[in-house]
N, C-alpha and C positions, 0 to 999 in steps of 0.2 A: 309554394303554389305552382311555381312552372315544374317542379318534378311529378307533383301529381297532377297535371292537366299533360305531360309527356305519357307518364304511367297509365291514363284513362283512354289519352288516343291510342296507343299502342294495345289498352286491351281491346278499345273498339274494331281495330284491325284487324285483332286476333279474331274476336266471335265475329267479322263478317268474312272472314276467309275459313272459319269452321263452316257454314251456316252456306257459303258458297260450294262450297267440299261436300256437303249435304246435298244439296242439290243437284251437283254434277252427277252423285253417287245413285240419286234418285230417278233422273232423267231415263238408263234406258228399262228403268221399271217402270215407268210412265208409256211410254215409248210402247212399251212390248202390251198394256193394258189397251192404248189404240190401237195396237193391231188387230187384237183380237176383237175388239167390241167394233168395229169397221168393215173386218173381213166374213165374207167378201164384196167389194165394191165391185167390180168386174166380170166378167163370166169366166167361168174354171172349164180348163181340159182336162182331159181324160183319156192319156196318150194308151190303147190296148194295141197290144202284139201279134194282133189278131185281123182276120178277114169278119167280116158283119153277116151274122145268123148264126154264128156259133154259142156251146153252153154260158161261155164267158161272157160273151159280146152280150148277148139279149140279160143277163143278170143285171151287168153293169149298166144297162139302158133305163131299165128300173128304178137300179137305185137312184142313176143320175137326174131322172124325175123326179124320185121322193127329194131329193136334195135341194133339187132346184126348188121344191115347192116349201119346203121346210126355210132354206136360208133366202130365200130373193133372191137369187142370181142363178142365171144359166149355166149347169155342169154340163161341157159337150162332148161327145164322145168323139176320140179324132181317131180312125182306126189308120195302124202302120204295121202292117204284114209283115212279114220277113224274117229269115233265119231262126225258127222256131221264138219270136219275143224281144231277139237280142238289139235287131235294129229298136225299137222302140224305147226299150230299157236305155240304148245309150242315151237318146235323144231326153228321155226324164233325167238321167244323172247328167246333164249340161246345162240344165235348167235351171233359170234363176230359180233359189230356196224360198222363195216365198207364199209358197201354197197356190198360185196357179196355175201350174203345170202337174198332177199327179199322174202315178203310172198304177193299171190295171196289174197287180201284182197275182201271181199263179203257181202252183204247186208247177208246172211243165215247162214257164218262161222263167222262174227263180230260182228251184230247187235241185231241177233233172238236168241245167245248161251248165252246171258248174260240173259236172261227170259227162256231158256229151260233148263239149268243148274243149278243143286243146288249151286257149285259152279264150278270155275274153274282153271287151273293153271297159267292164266297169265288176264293180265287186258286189254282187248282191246284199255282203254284210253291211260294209263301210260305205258305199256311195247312197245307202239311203233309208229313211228313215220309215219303219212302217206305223199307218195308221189304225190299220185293225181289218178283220176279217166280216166279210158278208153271206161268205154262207161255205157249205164242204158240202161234196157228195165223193160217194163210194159209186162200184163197180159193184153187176151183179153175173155171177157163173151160167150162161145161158144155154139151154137146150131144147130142141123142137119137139114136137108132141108124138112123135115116134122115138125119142131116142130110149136104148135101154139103161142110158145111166141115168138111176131116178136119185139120185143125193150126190154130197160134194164125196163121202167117204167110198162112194159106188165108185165114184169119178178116180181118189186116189187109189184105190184097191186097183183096178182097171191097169191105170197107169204103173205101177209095181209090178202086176204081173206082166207087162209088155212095152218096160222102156224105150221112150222116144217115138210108140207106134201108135200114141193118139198125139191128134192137128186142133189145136187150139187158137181160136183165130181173135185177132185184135188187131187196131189201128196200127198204124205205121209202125217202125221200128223206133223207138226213144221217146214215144208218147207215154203217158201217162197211163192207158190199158194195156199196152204192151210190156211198159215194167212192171207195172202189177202183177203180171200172169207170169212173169221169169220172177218176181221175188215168192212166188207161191211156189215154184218148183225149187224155192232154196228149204222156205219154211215145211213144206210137208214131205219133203225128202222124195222127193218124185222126177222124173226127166219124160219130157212131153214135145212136140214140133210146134212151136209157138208159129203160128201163120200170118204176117201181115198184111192187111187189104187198104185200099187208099183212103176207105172214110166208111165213119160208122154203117152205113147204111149197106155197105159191102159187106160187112159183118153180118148183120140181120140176115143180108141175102143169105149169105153162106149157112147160117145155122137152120135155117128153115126151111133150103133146100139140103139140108143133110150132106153138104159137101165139106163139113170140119165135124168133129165130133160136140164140142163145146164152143161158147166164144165166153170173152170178157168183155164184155162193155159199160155204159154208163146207162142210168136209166133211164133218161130222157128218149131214147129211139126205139126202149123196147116196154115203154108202161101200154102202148094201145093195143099191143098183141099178146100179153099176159091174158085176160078176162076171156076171151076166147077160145085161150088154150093152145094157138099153135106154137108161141114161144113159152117154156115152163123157166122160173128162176130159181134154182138148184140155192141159193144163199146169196148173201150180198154180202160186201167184202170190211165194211163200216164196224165199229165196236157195238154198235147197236143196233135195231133192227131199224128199220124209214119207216118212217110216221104211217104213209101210207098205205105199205104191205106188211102187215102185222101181221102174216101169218110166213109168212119169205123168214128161213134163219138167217142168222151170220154165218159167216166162214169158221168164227171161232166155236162158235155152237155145235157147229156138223161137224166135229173132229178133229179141227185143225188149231187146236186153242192158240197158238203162237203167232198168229197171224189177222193182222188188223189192219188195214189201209184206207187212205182215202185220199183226193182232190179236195184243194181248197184255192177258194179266191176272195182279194180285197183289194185296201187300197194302199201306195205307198206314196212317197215324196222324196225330192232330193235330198241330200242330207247337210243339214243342218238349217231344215225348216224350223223356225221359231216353234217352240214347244206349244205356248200358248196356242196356235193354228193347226198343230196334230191334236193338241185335244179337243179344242173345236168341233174341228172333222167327226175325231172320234164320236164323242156323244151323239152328232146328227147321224152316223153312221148306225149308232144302236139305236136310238130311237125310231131309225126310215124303217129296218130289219124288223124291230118289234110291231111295226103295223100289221094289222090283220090282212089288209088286202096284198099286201106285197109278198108276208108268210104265204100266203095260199098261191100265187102266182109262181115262185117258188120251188114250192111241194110239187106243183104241178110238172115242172118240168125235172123234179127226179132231184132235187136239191136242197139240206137243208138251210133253213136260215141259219145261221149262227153270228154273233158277233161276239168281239174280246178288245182289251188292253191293248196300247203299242207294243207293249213287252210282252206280252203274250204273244204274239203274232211274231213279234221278232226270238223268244224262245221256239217257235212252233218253225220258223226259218232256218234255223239254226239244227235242229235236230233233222229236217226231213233233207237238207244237204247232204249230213253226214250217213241218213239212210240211204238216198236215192244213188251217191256216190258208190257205194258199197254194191249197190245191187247191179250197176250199171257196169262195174268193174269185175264182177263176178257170171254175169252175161257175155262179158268180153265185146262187148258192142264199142265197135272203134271210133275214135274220136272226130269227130270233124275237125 
């Protein structure tokens, strides 16, 4: 009898040291189900890289409302200027992982810093995790109501016969229109004087007062001078044609089949935010996009909605590095 009442305690020790083993094993799967079904309990930032009124800034303002109205809690926007994004970016990869700190992620702060920078203090790939994307726009080939180049093939035929002697005007040097307009002079085999002015509206100027031959810009500064006709748009730079100007080609339509671009913005987090809290994010992120009212606010400013996957946005990160690198190196535009 004492061998098996030895034999019986020792298996009872046994199943409550499985059965405890079980539970430890269970805990941070429990753990990670409050996280998500909790979060968020406090109000979320929303570190941008940015000055406030810009294409980015007013998107993410948006969204931050559909979010805040969809999850309860207040998403705020905390804008941090500086160094084309990078100040800001550091400030989100030092950020506790816990989904209240995100960062305003962007084709010109993520993509173009890693080719305009000698180096920098965090890694776009590995310091953070991306949640998904809220919308892209494209650029469109601008010209005034006098000019005589009426298509983009007018534009390259033009440029072939007289390299380097048409002035093609865009934002700054290492913006986002600026490399656009040097990766078209890679793709259509053409050499043109890429011009840079300090901000969109200096553009405008320039092209409708006939002091650049073309510009590149975003659509947002030049949809209210289309209808009228003093600004004409030659193509838009997108794979497909914006919702709103269905009668405007692509780049790749007017002769330039090999060339497709566009700007895109969403959202990211430092890395190694609990998964369960990127997808979270994620869904409320395609559900805010998919509202009607917010699609149309939007459109309006020259943008579309889009949303994707973590990993889609992190393959979409991935490849627009190794383009924007390439084109920025082939520009020869020097590094800060």
């Amino acid at each position: 009898m004492k061998n098996n009442d030895l034999i019986s305690k020792r298996r009872r020790s046994l199943l409550g040291a499985l059965g405890a083993g079980a539970a430890t094993l269970a805990a941070p799967a429990l753990v990670r189900a409050q996280t998500a079904a909790t979060y968020p309990n406090k109000p979320v930032r929303i570190i941008i890289g940015y000055g406030a009124g810009g294409t980015g800034d007013v998107t993410m303002r948006l969204l931050a409302q559909k979010l805040t109205e969809r999850m309860g809690q207040q998403f705020i926007i905390d804008n941090r200027p500086g160094a084309g994004g990078v100040v800001a970016s550091q400030v989100v990869a030092t950020s506790p992982a816990d989904g209240y700190t995100l960062l305003f992620v962007a084709t010109g702060n993520f993509t173009m810093t890693p080719g305009l920078f000698k180096s920098l203090p965090f890694d776009p790939v590995k310091d953070f995790e991306m949640i998904g994307l809220s919308g892209n726009f494209g650029f469109a080939l601008i010209v005034n109501d006098k000019s005589k180049i009426a298509s983009v093939q007018d534009f390259v035929a033009k440029a072939k016969a007289a390299p380097g002697k048409l002035n093609v005007a865009t934002v700054a040097a290492g913006t986002a229109q600026y490399l656009a307009a040097e990766y078209f002079k890679s793709v259509a085999g053409i050499n043109f004087t890429t011009v840079p002015f300090k901000t969109s509206g200096d553009v405008v100027a320039a092209v409708r007062a006939g002091d650049v031959d073309l510009g590149f810009e975003t659509l947002a500064p030049i949809l209210s001078f289309l209808p009228s006709g003093q600004l004409k748009a030659l193509a838009v730079t997108d794979p497909v044609r914006f919702p709103t100007l269905p009668k405007v080609p692509t780049v790749k339509e007017s002769g330039v089949p090999g060339y497709a671009v566009y700007a895109w913005n969403g959202l990211g987090a430092p890395a190694k935010t609990p998964r369960d809290i990127i997808d979270k994010l994620n869904a409320e992120i395609k559900a805010s996009v998919a509202s009607p009212d917010l699609q149309k606010k939007m459109l309006d400013m020259g943008i579309v909605p889009k949303s994707t996957t973590p990993e889609e946005m992190s393959a979409l990160l991935k490849h627009d590095i190794a383009l924007w690198t390439g084109v920025i190196e082939k520009a020869k535009i020097e590094k800060q």
